[in-house]
KEKOLVO-42707 format. One record per residue: x, y, z of N, C-alpha, C in turn; residue in three letters. Coordinates in steps of 0.2 Angstrom, whole numbers. Example, Ala and Ser with C-alpha at 12.3 -4.5 7.8 and 13.67 -1.06 7.14 Angstrom:
BEGIN
((66 -28 39) (62 -22 39) (66 -16 39) ALA)
((64 -11 35) (68 -5 36) (64 0 39) SER)
END
This chain:
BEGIN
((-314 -6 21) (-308 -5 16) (-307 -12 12) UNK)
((-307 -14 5) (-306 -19 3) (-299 -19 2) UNK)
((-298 -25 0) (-291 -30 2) (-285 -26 -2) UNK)
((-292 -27 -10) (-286 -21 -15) (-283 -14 -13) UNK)
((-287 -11 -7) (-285 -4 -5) (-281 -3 1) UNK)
((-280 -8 4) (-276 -7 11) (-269 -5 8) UNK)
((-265 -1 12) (-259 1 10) (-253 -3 11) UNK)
((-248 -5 8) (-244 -11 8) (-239 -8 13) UNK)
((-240 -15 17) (-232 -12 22) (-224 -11 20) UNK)
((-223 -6 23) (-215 -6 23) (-212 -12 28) UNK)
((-205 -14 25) (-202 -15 30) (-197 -11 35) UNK)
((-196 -13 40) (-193 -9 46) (-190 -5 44) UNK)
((-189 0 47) (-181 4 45) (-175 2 51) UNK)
((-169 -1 46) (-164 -4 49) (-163 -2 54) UNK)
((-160 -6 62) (-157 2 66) (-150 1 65) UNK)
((-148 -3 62) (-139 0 61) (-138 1 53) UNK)
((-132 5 51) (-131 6 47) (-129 2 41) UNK)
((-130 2 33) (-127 -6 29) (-120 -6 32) UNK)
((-120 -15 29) (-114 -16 30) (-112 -16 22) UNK)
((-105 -12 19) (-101 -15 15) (-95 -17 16) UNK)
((-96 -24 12) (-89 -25 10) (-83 -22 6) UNK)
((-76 -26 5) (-73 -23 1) (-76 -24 -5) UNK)
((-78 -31 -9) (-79 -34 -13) (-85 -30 -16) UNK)
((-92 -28 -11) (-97 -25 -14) (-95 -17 -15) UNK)
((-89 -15 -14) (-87 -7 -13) (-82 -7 -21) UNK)
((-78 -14 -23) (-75 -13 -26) (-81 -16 -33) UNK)
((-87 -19 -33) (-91 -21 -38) (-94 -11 -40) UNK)
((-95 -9 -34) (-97 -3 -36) (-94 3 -40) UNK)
((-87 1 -39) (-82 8 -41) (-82 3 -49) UNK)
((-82 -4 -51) (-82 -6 -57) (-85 -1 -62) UNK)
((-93 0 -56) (-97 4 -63) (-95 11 -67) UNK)
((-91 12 -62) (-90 18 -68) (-85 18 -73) UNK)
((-85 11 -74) (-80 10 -81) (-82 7 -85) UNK)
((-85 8 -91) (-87 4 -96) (-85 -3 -100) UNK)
((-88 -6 -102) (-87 -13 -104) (-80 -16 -96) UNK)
((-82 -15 -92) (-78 -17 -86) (-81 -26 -83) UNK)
((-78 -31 -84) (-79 -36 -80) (-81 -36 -75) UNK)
((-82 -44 -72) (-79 -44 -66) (-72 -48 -64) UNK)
((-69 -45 -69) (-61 -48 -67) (-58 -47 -63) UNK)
((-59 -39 -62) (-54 -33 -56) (-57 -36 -48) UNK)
((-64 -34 -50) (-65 -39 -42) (-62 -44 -40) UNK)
((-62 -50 -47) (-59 -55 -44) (-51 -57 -43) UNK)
((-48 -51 -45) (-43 -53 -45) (-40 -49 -38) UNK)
((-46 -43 -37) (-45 -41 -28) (-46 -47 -23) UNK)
((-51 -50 -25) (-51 -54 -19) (-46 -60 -18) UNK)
((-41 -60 -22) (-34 -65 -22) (-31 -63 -16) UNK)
((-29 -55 -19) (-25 -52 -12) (-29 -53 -4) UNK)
((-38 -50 -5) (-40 -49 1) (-41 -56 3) UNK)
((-41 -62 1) (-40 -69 2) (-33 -69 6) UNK)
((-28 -67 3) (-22 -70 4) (-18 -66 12) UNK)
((-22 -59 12) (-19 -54 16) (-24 -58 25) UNK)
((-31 -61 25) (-32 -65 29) (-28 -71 30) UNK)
((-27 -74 26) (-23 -81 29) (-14 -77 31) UNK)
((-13 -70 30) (-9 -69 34) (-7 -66 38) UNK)
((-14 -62 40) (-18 -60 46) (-17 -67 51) UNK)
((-21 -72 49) (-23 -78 54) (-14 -80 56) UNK)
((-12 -80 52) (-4 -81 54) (1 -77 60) UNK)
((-3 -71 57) (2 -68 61) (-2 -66 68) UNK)
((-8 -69 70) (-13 -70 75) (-7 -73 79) UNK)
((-6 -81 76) (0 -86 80) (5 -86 80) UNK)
((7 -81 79) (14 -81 78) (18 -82 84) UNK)
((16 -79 88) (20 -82 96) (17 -90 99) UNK)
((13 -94 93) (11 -99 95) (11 -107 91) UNK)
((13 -102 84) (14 -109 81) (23 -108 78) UNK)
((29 -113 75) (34 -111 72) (33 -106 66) UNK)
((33 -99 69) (34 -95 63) (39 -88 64) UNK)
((39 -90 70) (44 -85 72) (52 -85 69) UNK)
((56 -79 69) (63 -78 67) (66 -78 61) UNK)
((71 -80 59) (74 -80 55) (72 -87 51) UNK)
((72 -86 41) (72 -96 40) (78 -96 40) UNK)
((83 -91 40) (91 -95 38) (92 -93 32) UNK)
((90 -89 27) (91 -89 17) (89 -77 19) UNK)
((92 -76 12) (92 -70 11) (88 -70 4) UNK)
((85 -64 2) (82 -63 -3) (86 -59 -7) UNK)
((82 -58 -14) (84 -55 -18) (89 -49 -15) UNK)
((87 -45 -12) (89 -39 -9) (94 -39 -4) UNK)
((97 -46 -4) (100 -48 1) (100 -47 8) UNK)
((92 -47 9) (91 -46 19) (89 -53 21) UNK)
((88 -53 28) (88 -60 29) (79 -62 29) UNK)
((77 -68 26) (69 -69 27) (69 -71 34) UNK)
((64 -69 35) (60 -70 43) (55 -75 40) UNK)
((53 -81 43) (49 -87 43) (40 -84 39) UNK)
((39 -80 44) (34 -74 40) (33 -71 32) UNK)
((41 -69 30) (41 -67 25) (40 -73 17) UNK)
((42 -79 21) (39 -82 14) (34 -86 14) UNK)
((31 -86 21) (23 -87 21) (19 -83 16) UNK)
((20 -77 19) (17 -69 15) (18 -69 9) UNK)
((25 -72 6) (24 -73 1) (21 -77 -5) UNK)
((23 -83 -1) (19 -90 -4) (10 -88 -5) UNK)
((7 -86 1) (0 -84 0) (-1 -80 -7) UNK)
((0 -74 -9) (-1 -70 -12) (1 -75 -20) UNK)
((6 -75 -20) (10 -81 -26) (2 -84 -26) UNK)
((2 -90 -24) (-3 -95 -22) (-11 -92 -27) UNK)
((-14 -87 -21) (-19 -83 -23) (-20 -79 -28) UNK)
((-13 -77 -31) (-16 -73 -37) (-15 -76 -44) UNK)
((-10 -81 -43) (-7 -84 -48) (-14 -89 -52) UNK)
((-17 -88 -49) (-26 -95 -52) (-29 -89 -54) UNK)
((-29 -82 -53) (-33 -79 -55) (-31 -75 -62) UNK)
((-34 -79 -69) (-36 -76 -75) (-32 -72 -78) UNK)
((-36 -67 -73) (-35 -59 -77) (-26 -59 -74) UNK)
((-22 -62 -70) (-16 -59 -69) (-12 -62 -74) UNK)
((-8 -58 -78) (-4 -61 -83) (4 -62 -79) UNK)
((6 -56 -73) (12 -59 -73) (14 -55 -64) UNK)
((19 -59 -59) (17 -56 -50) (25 -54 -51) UNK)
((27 -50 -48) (32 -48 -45) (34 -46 -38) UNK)
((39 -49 -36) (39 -48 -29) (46 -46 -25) UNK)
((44 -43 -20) (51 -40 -18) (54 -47 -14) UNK)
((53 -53 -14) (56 -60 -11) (57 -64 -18) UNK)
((56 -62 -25) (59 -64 -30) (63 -61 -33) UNK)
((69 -62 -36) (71 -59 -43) (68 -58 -46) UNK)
((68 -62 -50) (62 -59 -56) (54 -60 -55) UNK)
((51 -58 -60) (44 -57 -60) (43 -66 -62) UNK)
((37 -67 -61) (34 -75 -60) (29 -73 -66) UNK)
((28 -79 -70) (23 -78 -75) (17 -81 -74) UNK)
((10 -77 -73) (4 -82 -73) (1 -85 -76) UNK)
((-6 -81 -78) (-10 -84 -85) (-6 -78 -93) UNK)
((-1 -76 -92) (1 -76 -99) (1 -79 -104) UNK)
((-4 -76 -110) (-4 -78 -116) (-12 -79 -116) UNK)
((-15 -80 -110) (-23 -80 -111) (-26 -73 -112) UNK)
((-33 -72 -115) (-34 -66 -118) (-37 -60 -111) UNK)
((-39 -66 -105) (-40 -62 -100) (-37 -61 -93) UNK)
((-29 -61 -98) (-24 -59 -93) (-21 -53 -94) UNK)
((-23 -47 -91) (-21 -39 -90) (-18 -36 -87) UNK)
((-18 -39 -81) (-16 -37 -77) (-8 -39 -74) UNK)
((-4 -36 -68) (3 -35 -67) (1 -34 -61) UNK)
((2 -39 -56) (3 -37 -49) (11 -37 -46) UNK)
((12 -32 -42) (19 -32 -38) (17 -31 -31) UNK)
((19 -32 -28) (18 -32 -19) (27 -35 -15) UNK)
((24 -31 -9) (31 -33 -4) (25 -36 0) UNK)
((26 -45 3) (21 -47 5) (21 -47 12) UNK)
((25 -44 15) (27 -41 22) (32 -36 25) UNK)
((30 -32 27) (34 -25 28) (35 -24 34) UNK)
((43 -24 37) (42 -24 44) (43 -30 45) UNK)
((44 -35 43) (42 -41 46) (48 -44 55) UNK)
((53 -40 53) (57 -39 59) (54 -38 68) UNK)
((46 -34 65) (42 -33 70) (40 -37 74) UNK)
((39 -47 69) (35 -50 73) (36 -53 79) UNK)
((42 -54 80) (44 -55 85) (43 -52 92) UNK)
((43 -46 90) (40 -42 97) (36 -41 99) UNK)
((31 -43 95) (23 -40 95) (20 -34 89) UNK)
((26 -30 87) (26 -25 84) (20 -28 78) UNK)
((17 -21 73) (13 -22 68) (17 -23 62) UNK)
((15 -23 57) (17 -26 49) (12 -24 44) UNK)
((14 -23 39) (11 -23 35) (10 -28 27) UNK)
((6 -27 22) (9 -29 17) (6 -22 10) UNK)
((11 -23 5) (9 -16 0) (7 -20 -7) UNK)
((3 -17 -12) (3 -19 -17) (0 -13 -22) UNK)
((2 -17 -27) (0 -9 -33) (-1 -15 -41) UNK)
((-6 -13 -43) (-11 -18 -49) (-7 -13 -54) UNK)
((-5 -16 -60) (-5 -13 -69) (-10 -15 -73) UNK)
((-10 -13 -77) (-14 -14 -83) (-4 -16 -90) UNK)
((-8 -21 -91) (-2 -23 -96) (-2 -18 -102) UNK)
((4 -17 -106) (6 -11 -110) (5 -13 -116) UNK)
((4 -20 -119) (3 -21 -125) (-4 -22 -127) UNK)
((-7 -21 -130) (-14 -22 -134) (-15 -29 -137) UNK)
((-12 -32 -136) (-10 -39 -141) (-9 -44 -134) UNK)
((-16 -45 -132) (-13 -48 -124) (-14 -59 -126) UNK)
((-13 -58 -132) (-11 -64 -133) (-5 -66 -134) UNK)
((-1 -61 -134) (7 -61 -135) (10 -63 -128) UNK)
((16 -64 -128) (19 -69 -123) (22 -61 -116) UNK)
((21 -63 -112) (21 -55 -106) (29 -55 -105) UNK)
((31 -48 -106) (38 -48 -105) (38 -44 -97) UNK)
((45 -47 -96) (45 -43 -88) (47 -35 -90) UNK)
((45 -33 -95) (49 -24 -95) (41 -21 -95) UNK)
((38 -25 -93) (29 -23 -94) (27 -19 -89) UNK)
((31 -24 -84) (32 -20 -76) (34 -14 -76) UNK)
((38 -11 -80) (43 -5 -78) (39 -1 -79) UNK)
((32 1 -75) (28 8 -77) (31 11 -72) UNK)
((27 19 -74) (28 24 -68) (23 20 -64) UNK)
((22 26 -60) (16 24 -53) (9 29 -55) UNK)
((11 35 -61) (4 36 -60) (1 33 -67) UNK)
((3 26 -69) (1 20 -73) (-4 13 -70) UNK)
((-4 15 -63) (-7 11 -60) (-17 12 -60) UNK)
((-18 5 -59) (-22 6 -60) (-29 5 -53) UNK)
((-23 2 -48) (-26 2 -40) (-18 1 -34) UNK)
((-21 1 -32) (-14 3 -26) (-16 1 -19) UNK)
((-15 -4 -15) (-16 -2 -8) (-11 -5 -3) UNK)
((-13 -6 2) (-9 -10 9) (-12 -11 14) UNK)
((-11 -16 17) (-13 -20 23) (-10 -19 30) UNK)
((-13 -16 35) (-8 -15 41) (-13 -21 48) UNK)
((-8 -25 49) (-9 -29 54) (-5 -26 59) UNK)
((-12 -23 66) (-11 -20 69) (-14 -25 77) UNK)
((-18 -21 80) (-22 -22 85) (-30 -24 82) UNK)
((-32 -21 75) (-34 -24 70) (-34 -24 64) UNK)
((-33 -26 60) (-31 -26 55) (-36 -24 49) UNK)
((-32 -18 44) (-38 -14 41) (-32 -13 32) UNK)
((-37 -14 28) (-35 -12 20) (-37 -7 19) UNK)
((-31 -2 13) (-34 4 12) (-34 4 5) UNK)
((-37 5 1) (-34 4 -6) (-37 9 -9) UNK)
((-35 11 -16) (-39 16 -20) (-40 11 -28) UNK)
((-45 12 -31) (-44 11 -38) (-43 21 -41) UNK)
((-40 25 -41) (-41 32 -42) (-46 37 -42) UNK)
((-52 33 -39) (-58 37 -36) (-57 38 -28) UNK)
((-52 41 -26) (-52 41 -17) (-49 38 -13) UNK)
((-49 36 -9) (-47 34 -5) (-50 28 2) UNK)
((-50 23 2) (-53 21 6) (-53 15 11) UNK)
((-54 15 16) (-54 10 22) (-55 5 23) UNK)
((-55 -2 24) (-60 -6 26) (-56 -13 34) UNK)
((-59 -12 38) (-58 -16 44) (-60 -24 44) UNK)
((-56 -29 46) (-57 -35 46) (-61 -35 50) UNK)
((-67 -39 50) (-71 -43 56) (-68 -47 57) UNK)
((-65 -50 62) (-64 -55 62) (-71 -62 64) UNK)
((-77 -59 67) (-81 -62 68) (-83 -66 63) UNK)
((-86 -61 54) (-87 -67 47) (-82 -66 44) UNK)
((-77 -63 44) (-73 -63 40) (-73 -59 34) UNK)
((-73 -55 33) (-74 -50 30) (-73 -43 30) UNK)
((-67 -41 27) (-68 -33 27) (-73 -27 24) UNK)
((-74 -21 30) (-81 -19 32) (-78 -13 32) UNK)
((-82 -8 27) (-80 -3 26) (-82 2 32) UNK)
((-74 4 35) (-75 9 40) (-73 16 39) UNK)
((-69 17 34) (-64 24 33) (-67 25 26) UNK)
((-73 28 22) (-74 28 17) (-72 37 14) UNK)
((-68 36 9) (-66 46 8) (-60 48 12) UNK)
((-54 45 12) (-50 46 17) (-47 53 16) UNK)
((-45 56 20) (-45 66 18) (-38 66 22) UNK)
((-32 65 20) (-27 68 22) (-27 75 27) UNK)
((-26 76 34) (-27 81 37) (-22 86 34) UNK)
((-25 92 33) (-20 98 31) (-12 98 35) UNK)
((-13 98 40) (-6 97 43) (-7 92 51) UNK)
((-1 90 50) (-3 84 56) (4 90 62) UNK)
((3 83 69) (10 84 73) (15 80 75) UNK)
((15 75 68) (19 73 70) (24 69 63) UNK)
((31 70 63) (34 66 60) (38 61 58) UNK)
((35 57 55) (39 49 56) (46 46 51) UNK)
((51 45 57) (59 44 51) (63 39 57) UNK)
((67 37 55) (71 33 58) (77 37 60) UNK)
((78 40 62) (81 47 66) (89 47 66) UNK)
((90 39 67) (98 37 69) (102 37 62) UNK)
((101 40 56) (99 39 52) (102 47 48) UNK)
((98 50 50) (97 58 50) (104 62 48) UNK)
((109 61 54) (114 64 53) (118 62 46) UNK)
((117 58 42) (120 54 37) (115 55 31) UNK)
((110 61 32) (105 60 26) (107 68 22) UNK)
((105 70 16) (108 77 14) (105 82 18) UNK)
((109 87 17) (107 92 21) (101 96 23) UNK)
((96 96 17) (88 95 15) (86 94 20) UNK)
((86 87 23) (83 83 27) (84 86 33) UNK)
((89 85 35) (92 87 42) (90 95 43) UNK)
((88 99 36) (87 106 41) (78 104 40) UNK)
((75 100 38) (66 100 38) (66 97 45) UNK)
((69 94 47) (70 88 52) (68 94 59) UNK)
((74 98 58) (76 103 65) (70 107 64) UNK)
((68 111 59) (65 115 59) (56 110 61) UNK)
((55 105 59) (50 102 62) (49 103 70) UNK)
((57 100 71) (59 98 79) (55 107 83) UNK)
((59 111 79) (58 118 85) (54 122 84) UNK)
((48 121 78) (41 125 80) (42 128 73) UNK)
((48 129 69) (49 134 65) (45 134 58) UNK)
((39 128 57) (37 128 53) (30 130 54) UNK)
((27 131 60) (22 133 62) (19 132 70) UNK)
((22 126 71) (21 123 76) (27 117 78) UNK)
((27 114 84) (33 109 84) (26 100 82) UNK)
((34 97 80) (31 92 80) (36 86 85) UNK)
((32 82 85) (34 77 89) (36 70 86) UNK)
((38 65 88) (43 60 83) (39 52 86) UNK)
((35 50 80) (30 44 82) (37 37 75) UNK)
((38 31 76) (43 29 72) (41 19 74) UNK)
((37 17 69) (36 11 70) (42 5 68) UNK)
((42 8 64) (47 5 59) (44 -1 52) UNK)
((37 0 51) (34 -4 47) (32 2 42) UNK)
((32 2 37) (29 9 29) (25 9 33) UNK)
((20 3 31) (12 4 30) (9 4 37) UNK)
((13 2 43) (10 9 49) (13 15 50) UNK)
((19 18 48) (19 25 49) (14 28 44) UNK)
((15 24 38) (11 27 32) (3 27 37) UNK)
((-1 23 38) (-6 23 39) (-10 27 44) UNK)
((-3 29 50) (-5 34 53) (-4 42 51) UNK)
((0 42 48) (1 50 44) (-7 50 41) UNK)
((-8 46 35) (-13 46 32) (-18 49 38) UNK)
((-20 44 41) (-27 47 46) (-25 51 51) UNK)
((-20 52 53) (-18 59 58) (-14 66 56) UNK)
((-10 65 48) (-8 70 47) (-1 69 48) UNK)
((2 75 46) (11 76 45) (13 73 41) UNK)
((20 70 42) (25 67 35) (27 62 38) UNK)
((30 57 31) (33 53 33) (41 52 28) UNK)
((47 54 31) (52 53 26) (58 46 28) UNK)
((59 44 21) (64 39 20) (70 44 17) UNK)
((73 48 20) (78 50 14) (85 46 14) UNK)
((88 46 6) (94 43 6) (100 46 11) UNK)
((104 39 11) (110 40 17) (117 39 12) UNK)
((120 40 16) (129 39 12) (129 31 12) UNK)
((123 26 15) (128 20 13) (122 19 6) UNK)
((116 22 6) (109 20 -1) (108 28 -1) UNK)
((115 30 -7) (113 36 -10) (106 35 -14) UNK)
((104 32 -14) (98 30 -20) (90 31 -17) UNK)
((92 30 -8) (85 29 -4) (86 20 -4) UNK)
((84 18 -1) (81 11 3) (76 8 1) UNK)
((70 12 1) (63 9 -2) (62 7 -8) UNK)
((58 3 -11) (58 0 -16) (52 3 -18) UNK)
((54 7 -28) (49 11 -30) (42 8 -31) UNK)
((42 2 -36) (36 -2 -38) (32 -4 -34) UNK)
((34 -8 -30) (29 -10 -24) (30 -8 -17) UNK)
((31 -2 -16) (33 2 -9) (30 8 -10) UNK)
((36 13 -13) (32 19 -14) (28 20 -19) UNK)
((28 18 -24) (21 18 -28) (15 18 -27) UNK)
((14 11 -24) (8 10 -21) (5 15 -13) UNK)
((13 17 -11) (8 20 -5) (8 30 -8) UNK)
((10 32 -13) (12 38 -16) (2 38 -18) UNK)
((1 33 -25) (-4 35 -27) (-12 36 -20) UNK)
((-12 31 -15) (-17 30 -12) (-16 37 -7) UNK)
((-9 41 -6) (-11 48 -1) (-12 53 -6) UNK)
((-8 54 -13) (-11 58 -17) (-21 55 -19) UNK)
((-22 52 -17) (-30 53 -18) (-33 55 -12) UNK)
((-30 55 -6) (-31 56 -1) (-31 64 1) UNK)
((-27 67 -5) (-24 72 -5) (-20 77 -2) UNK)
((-14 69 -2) (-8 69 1) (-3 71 -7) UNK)
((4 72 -5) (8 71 -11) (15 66 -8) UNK)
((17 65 -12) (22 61 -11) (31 65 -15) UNK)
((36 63 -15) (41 65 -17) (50 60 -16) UNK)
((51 59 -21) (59 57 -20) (64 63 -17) UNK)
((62 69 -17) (67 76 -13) (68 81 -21) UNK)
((67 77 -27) (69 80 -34) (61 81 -36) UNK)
((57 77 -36) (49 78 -41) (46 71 -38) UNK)
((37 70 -40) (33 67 -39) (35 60 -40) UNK)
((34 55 -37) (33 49 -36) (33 45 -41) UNK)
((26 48 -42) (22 44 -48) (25 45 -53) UNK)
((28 50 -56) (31 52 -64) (38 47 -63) UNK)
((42 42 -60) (46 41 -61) (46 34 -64) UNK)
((51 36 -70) (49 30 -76) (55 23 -73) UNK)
((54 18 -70) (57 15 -66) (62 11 -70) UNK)
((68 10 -71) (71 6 -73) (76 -2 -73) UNK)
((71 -3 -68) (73 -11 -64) (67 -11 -60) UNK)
((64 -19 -59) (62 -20 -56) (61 -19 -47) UNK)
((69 -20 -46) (69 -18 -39) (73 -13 -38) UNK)
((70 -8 -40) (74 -1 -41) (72 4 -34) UNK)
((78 8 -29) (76 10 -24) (75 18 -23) UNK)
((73 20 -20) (73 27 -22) (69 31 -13) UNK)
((72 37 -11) (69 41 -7) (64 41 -6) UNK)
((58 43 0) (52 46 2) (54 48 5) UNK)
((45 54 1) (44 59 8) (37 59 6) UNK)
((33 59 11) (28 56 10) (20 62 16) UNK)
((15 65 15) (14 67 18) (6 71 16) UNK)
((4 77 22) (-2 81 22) (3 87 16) UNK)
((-4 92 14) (0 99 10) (3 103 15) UNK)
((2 104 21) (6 111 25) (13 108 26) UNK)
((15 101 26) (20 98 25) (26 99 20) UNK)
((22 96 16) (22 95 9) (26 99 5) UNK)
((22 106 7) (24 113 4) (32 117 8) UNK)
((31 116 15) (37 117 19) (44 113 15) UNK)
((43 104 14) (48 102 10) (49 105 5) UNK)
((44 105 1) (48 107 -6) (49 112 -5) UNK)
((50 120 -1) (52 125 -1) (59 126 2) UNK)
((59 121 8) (68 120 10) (70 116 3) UNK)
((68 114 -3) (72 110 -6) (73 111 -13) UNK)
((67 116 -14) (70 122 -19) (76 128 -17) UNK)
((76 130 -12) (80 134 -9) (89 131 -9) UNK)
((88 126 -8) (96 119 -10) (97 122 -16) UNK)
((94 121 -21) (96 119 -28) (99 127 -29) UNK)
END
């Protein structure tokens, strides 16, 4: 057989499966948008930058001073935990250099911060709560961080960025995710194609996608609220609550209650059931903060397909009118989902 006729070898067939990243998972979903940069990437990796350096932190937390209270309250008037403005400085820090951000809003600031506003390739609008739960670290407990990306509202992105630019609904969003430091720590974010997972290695550093297509379980067994809480919420609540407690919905469920969103949220997400914040007599309004709380975790379980609810209508459709505006969840699978809203059509 001559040299020209021998058959060309293949290389091995891998014996593990590829690895993706977030980075290469988020270059791939670019393509299905035309004339699309790579701005969106880079302006993912600000956050998946900054959510590592607060990972690595909250690694030492029982090691280096960052424990407790700093002494100062925020906007919201709660108290910061040492944590809380690290988490935030980070994300400030990281997004603030990138380009395409025109302007960050944060639930540890009053108003929104302005970035690269007035450059032609500033679009974007990030808000984030840079640590949720942070009351947790103390104990060992997990935490999270949330965020939800805009696309700016005027067409003239050489014009000077107003903060009412912020005030979209939730289904104006353009990606949505959250960060849960746990035992490991994993991001789940959607740009509106899905929903999807990725776990920190800690070994290169890099999140690796493990949960890809995340499916809302049709109904879970368990439902997550802060209970002490309950007899002070509307009547609605208190009767989906009982009726969970004694079977009457189909089966009973049982009460799992972390006290972080983005771990109740994240285990409802991949085990099923609800998760509700209802308004009390002292926050007839609800607690949660729309833009950067429920929004972003509304759109990533509706892609999941999950739905979301303030106790009146959808999440998303709610046109926000402040910045740190708070409002109800209920948050969950459809066999849930459908049970609430039928005790709450039945109210009205």
């Amino acid at each position: 057989m001559s040299e020209e006729s021998k058959p060309v070898a293949r290389p091995p067939r891998p014996t593990y499966a590829p690895i993706i990243t977030v980075q290469q998972h988020i270059l791939r979903e670019q393509r299905r948008f035309a004339g699309v940069s790579g701005e969106f990437s880079w302006l993912l990796s600000g956050i998946t930058l900054a959510t590592k350096l607060i990972e690595a932190k909250v690694r030492r937390a029982g090691l280096a001073d960052i424990l407790g209270s700093a002494g100062e309250t925020n906007v919201q008037g709660e108290v910061q935990q040492k944590l809380d403005i690290y988490a935030n400085e980070m994300l400030l820090n990281a997004l603030s250099v990138r380009e395409s951000v025109a302007m960050l809003a944060s639930e540890e600031n009053e108003q929104p911060l302005l970035a690269h506003g007035g450059s032609p390739h500033a679009k974007y609008i990030v808000v984030f709560d840079p640590l949720d739960g942070s009351s947790n670290i103390d104990v060992c407990g997990s935490v999270g961080t949330t965020f939800s990306i805009l696309r700016r509202t005027t067409t003239d992105l050489d014009s000077e960025v107003s903060a009412d630019e912020v005030l979209q609904p939730g289904s104006k969003q353009v990606a949505a995710g959250y960060v849960v430091y746990g035992p490991s720590t994993m991001l789940v974010y959607s740009a509106g194609n899905g929903a999807h997972g990725f776990t920190l290695d800690p070994a290169v550093g890099a999140f690796v996608l493990s949960h890809p297509n995340i499916r809302i379980p049709a109904y879970g067994k368990y439902y997550s609220m802060n209970e002490a809480y309950l007899d002070r919420s509307p009547a609605i609540y208190q009767e989906y609550v009982h009726r969970l407690r004694d079977g009457s919905l189909g089966r009973p469920y049982a009460s799992r209650y972390v006290g972080s969103m983005a771990s109740d949220i994240h285990r409802t997400l991949l085990k099923g059931g609800v998760f509700l914040y209802p308004p009390t007599a002292d926050h007839a309004q609800g607690k949660l903060r729309l833009l950067y709380e429920a929004n972003p975790i509304a759109f990533i379980v509706e892609q999941a397909g999950g739905s979301a609810t303030d106790g009146h209508g959808r999440i998303l459709d709610i046109q926000p009118t402040s910045i740190h505006q708070r409002t109800p969840l209920v948050v969950g699978g459809p066999d849930e989902m459908r049970a609430f809203a039928k005790i709450a059509a039945a109210a009205r």
